[in-house]
Steps between C-alpha positions, in 0.01 A plus 500: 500500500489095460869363741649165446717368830675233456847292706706228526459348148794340518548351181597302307576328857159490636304475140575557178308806446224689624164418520244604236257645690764731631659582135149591417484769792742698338379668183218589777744668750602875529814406760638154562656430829787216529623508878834235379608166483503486187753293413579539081537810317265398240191525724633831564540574144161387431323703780689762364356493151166408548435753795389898483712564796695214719585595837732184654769421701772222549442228727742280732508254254603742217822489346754772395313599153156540679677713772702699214144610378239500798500664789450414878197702554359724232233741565203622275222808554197337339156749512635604837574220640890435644608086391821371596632141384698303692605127520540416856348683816624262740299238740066496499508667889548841526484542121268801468673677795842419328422609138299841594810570732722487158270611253348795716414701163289162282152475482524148407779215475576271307698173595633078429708316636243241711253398189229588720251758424451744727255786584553733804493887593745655763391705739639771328281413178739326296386225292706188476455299218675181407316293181664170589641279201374427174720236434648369855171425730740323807302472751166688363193346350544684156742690313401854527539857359299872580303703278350853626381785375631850602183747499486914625788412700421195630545108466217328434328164365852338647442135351732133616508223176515219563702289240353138432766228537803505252493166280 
């Protein structure tokens, strides 16, 4: 099963739509992630439409018709696995401790908010997972999203792209 994660697209305010490279990921994808921010309902609607399933939630930045049809955190059971989505998880120290402490029952977790990617394992096993920004960079070298692969139960071939420079 081929995942898509993806946050803080932020458009039209950051760009004025999303990059190719990631509108070509998702005929490929099984599940596509969106941990919020997104800003416009039409990214939404498009996500929507061109995805198999969509698993998302609202970010900070969201306004009253992305909160009307997103959630906070939603949840999926994907070959076994236990995802949550979530925008914001709160400050870099003390994250993993934090997040396994509130999400006892996830495998892995899925999170925005900073526009940095992000990699770690709790002690307790979870996973967090944030893909950074396709379309916002800040402070980061490259605009960035996630692709992984769920296998007999597992998450696997967990790949960081790298966007080239917007012109």
């Amino acid at each position: 099963m081929r995942l898509l994660l993806m946050s803080d697209t932020h458009l039209p305010v950051r760009a004025k739509r999303l990059p190719a490279p990631l509108l070509d990921e998702l005929p490929r994808a099984d599940v596509v992630f969106h941990a919020g921010d997104w800003v416009d309902t039409a990214t939404l609607d498009l996500l929507e439409s061109r995805s198999r399933r969509l698993v998302a939630v609202y970010g900070n930045n969201d306004g009253p018709e992305l909160r009307a049809r997103l959630p906070e955190i939603a949840y999926a059971e994907l070959d076994g696995l236990r995802f949550g989505v979530v925008h914001e998880t709160g400050p870099a120290r003390g994250r993993e401790a934090r997040c396994a402490a509130r999400f006892p029952d996830l495998d892995v977790l899925v999170f925005g908010h900073s526009h940095i990617p992000w990699d770690s394992t709790a002690a307790t096993g979870l996973r967090l997972l944030n893909p950074g920004s396709p379309t916002d960079r800040r402070r980061q070298p490259h605009a960035t999203y996630l692709t992984g692969t769920l296998t007999d139960g597992r998450l696997v071939d967990l790949e960081l792209h790298r966007l080239p420079p917007r012109r």
